[in-house]
C-alpha positions in Angstrom: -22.0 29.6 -22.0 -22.6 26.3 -21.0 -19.7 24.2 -19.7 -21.9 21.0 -19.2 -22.5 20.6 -23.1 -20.0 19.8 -25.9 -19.3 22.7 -28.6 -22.0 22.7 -31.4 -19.6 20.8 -33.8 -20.9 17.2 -33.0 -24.7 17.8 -32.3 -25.4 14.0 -31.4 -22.5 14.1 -28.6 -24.3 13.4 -25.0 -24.2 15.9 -22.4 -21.3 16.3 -20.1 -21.4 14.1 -16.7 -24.5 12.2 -17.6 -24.3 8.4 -17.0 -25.5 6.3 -20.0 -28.5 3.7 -18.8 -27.5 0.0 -17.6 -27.9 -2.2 -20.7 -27.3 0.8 -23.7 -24.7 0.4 -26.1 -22.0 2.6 -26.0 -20.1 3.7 -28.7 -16.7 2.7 -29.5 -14.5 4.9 -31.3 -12.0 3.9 -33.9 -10.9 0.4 -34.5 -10.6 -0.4 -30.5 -12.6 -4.3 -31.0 -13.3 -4.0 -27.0 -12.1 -6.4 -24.5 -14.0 -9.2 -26.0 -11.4 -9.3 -29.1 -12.3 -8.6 -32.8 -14.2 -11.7 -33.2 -16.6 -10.8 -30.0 -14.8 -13.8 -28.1 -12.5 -13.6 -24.8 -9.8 -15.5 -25.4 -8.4 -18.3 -23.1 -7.0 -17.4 -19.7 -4.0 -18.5 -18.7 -3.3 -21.9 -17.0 -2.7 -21.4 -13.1 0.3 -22.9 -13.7 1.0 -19.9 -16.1 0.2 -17.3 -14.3 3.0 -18.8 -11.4 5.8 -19.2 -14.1 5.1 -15.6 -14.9 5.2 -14.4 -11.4 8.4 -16.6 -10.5 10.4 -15.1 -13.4 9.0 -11.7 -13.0 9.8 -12.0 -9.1 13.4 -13.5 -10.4 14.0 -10.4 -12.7 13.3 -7.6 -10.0 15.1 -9.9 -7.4 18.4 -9.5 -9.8 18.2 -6.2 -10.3 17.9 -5.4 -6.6 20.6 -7.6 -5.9 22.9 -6.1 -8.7 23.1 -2.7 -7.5 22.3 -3.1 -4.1 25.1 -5.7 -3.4 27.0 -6.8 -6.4 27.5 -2.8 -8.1 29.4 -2.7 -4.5 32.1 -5.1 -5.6 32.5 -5.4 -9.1 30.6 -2.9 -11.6 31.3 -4.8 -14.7 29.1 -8.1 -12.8 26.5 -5.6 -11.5 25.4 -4.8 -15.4 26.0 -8.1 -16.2 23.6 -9.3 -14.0 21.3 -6.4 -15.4 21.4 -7.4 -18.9 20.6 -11.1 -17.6 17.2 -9.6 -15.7 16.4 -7.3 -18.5 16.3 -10.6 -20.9 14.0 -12.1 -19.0 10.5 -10.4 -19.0 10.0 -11.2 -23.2 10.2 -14.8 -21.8 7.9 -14.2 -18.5 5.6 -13.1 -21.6 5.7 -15.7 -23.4 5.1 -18.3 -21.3 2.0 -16.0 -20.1 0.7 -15.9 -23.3 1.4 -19.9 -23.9 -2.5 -20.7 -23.7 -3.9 -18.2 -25.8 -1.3 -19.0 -28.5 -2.2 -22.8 -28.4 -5.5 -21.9 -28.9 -4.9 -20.0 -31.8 -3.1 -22.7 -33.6 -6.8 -24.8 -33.1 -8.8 -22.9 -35.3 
């Protein structure tokens, strides 16, 4: 028995911790279009302008949860899950504004 070789049922599979050459393809299994997108392109990065938004509201989101039932669950339980709800709105919008480049580009083509 050789555990350094797949079973016989897919003969072209390579051996077991063997590194493929620098430069040789690789295959990609299933529909998976790499990092490079389906159309073989990286798509725009975000502005740095962006990328701080994001970070403020995602910073903003954990802050009010901290603060909700570290300090507010303390005096009123109804505010602490208020506040909750509130922070849980706001990471579809930290997203969005994230994504604000690539979408504009988008609409270009």
């Amino acid at each position: 028995m050789n555990i350094n070789r797949p079973a016989a049922a897919y003969p072209y599979a390579a051996p077991a911790f063997e590194q493929t050459p620098a430069g040789h393809p690789t295959l990609v299994m299933g529909n998976d279009p790499g990092p490079d997108g389906p159309d073989g392109q990286a798509g725009p990065q975000p502005t740095r302008a962006d990328k701080r938004w994001y970070f403020v509201l995602m910073a903003t989101c954990i802050g009010l949860f901290v603060l909700s039932w570290a300090v507010i669950d303390r005096y009123s339980g109804l505010a602490a899950v208020i506040v909750s709800a509130v922070a849980l709105a706001i990471p579809p919008f930290a997203v969005i504004v994230a994504n604000v480049a690539s979408a504009t580009d988008r609409r270009r083509r």
